[in-house]
C-alpha positions as CSV (number, residue, x, y, z in Angstrom):
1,X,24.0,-29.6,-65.0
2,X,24.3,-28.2,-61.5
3,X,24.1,-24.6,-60.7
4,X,27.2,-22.5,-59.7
5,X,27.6,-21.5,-56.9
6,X,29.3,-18.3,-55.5
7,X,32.1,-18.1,-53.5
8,X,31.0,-16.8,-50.0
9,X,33.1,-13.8,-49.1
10,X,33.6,-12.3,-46.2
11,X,31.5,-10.4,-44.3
12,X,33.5,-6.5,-44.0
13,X,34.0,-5.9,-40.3
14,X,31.4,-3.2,-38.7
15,X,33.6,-0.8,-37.6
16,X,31.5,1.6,-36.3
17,X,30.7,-1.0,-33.6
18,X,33.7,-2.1,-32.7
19,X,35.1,1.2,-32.4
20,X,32.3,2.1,-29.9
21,X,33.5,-1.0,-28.3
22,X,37.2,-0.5,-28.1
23,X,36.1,3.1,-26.6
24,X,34.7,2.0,-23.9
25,X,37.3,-0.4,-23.1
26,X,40.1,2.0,-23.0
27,X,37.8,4.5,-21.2
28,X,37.0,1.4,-18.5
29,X,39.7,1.1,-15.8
30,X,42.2,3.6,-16.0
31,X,45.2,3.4,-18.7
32,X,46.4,7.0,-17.5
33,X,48.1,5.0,-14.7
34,X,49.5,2.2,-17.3
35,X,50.6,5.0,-19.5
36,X,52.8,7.0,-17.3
37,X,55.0,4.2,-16.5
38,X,55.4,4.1,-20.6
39,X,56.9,8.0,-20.4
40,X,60.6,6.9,-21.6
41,X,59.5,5.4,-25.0
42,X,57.6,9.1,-26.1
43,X,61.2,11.0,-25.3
44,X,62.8,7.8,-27.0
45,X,60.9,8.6,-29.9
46,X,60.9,12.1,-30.2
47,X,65.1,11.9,-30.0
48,X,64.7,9.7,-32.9
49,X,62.7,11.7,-34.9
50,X,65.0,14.8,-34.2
51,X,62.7,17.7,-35.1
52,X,63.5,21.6,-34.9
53,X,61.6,23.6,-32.7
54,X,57.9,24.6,-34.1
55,X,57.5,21.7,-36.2
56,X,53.9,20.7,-36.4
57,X,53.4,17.4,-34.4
58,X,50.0,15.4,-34.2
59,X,50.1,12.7,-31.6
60,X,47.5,10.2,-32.7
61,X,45.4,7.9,-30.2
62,X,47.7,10.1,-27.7
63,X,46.6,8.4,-24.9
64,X,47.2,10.5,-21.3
65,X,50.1,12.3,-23.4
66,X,53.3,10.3,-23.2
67,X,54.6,11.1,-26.6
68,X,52.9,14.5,-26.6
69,X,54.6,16.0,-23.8
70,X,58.0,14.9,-25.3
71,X,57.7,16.9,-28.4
72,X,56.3,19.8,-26.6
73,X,59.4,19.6,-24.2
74,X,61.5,20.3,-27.4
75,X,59.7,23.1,-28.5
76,X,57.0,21.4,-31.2
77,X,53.5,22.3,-31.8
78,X,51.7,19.8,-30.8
79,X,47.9,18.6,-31.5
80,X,47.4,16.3,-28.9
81,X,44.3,13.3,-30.0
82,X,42.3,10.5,-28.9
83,X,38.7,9.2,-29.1
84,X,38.7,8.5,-25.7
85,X,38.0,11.9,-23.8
86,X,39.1,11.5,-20.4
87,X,42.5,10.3,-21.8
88,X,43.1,13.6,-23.1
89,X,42.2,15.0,-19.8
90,X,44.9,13.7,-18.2
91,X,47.2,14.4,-20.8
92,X,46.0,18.3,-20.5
93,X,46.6,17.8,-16.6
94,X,50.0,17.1,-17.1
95,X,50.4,19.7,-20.1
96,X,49.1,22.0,-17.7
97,X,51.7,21.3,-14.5
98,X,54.3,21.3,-16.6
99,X,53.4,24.7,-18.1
100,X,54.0,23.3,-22.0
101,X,50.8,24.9,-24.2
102,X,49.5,21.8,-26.3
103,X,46.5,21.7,-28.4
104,X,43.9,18.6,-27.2
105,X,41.2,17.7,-30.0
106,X,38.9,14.4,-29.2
107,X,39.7,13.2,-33.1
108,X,39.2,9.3,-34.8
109,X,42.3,7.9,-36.0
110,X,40.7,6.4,-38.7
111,X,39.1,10.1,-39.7
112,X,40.9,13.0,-38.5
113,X,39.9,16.4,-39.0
114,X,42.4,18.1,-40.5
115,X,43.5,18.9,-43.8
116,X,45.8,17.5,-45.8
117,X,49.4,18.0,-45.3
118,X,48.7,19.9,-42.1
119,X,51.8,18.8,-40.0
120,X,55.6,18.6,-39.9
121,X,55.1,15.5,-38.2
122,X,52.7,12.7,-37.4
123,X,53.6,10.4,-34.2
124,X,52.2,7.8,-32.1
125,X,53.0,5.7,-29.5
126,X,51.6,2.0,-28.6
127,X,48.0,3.8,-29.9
128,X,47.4,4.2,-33.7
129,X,48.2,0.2,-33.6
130,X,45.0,-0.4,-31.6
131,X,42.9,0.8,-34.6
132,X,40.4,-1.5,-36.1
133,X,40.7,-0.7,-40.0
134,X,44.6,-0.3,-39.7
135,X,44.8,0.3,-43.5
136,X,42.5,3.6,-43.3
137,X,44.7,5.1,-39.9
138,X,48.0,4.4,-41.7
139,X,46.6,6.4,-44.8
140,X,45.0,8.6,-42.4
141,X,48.6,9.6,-41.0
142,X,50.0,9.6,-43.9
143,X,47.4,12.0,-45.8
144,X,47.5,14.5,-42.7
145,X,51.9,15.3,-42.8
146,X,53.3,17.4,-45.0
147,X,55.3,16.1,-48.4
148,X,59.2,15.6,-46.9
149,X,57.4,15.2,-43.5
150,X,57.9,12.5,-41.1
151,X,55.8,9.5,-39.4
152,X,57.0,8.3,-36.1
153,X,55.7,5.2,-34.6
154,X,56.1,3.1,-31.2
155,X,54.1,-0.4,-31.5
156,X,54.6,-3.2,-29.7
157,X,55.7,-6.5,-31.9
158,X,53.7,-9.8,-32.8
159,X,57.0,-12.0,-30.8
160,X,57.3,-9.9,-27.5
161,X,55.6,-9.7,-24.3
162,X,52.8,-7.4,-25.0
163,X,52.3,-9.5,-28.3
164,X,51.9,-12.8,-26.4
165,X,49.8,-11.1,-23.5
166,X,47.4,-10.1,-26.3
167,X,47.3,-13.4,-27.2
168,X,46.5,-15.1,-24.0
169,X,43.8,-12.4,-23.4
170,X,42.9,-13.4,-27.2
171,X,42.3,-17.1,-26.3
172,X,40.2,-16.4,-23.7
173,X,38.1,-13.7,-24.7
174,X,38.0,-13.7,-28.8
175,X,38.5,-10.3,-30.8
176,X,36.0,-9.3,-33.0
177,X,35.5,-11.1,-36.0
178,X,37.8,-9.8,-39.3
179,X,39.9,-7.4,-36.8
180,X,43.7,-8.4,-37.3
181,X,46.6,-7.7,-34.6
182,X,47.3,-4.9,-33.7
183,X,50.9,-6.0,-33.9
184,X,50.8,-6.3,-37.3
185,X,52.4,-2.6,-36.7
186,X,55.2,-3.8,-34.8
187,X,56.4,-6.4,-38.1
188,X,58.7,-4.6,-40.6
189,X,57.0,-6.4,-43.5
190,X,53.2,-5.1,-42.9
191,X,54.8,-1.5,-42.7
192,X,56.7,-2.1,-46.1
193,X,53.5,-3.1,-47.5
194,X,51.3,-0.8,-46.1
195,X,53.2,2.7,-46.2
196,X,55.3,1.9,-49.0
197,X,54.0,3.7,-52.0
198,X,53.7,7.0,-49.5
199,X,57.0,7.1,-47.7
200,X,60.5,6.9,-48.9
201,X,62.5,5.3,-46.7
202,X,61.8,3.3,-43.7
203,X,64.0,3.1,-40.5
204,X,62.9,0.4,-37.6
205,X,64.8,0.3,-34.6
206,X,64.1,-3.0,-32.0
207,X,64.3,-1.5,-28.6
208,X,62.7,-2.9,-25.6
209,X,60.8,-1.5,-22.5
210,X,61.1,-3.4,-19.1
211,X,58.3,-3.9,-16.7
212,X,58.8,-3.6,-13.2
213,X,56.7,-4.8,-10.6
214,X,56.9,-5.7,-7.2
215,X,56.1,-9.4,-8.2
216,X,54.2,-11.4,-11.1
217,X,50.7,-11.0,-8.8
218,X,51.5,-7.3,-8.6
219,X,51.7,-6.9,-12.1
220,X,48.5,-9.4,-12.8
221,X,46.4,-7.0,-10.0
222,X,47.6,-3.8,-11.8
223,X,46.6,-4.8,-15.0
224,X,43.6,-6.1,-13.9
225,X,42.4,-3.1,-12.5
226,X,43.5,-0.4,-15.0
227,X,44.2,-1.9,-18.5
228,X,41.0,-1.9,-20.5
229,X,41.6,-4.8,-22.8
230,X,42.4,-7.2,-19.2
231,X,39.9,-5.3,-17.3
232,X,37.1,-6.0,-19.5
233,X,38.1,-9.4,-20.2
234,X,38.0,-10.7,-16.7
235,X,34.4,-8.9,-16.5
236,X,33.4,-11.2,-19.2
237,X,34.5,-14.6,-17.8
238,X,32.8,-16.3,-14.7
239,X,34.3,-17.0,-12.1
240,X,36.0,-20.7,-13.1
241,X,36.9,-19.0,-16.4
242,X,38.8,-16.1,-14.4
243,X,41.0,-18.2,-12.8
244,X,41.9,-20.1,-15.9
245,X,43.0,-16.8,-17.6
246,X,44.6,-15.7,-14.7
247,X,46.7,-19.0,-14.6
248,X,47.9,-18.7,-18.5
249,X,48.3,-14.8,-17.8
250,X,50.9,-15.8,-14.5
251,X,52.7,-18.4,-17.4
252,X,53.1,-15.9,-20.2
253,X,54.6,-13.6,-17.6
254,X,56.7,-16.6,-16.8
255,X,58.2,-17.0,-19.9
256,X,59.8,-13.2,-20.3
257,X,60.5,-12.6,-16.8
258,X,64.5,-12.4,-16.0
259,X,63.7,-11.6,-12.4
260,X,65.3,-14.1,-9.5
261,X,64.3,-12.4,-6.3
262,X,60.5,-12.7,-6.7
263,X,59.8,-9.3,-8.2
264,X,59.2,-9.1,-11.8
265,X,61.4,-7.8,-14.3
266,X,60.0,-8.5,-18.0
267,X,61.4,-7.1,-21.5
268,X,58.9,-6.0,-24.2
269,X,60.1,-5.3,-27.1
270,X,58.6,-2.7,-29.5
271,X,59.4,-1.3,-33.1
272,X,60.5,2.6,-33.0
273,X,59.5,2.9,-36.8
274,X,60.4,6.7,-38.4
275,X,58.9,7.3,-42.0
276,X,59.5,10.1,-44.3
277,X,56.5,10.6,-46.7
278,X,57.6,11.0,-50.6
């Protein structure tokens, strides 16, 4: 009689280390300059979540402060957050010149320090998606608002043009091992599954934001240069294996790009997601 065998299971991500990782990729280059541009989805957002004036807002993985400055512009009280400090030092910049008082906490999505049911409101904008256990930042959100209080979300979705760039990046350069899309938080099914015994009600809006840049190469050398994920994927590669992911980076801008003059004109479409927690 032979002897049984156990299944082999799956090793359990280390997160700890690819958190340190992903830190240091967003904190290489300089997304301050990519996030700027992104500005109209955070006022998009706080429209549709349509809060009165003091409501307690937490912007997680804020980024440079996109979303953040929105809410503050319409009164909130915001706790701006991010693990990446110098992000929040830009978003405290522009807090600053636009005379808009914000708190700014360096805070882990996956463990942030705050009580429960601390805030009106719980937001985030093409940031909380990035998280490497996805399951503890959504109950991490959702542990942090207030009964009756409301998550709003901006993530980019698995069939647009971020989802396919991540995907060409992905070919090239591998994500860690057991780390799923992040644009699993763009598809209306994972957030059913994943926020549905929290939240009552689930409202998801398709909208799109357009990328303009002086041509396809413009875009490519922007990237490049400030966008961690590209910008540490291209240190990675030698030279031969540069050019290949420039090439199939060029195409996938190819395929979304509506521009006929030579500039580049590209629709990405995201989920605007709005929650109310039960």
């Amino acid at each position: 009689m032979s002897a049984m065998t156990s299944p082999v299971l799956p090793a359990t991500p280390d997160y700890a280390a690819i958190k340190a990782r992903q830190n240091a990729t967003w904190a290489s280059g300089d997304y301050a300059r990519i996030g700027t541009t992104l500005q109209f989805v955070g006022e998009s957002l706080a429209e549709a979540m349509d809060l009165p004036p003091d409501a307690r807002v937490l912007d997680v993985a804020a980024g440079n402060g996109n979303a953040t400055l929105a809410f503050a512009r319409r009164g909130a009280r915001v706790t701006s957050t991010d693990y990446v400090g110098t992000l929040l030092d830009r978003g405290r910049a522009r807090a600053d010149a636009e005379g808009v008082d914000v708190t700014f906490k360096v805070a882990d999505a996956e463990a942030l320090p705050f009580p429960d049911a601390s805030f009106d409101a719980v937001a985030s904008t093409f940031g909380v998606m990035f998280t490497p256990d996805q399951s503890q930042a959504a109950a991490e959100m959702v542990r942090v608002c207030r009964p009756g209080g409301r998550i709003g979300l901006a993530n980019w979705t698995p069939d647009g043009f971020i989802g396919h760039l991540s995907k060409t990046i992905g070919r090239h350069v591998p994500p860690p091992a057991g780390v799923k899309s992040p644009a699993l938080w763009g598809d209306k099914a994972w957030l059913q599954e994943t926020f549905g015994r929290s939240a009552r009600g689930l409202a998801l809006a398709e909208r799109a934001f357009v990328f303009r840049y002086r041509s396809p190469a413009h875009f490519l050398d922007v990237f490049r240069t400030y966008y961690g994920p590209m910008h540490k994927a291209f240190l990675a590669l030698d030279p031969t294996s540069q050019q290949a992911l420039e090439r199939d980076l060029l195409d996938t801008v190819a395929l979304f790009d509506t521009a006929r003059d030579g500039t580049m004109r590209v629709p990405s479409t995201y989920a605007e997601v709005i929650l109310t927690k039960g």
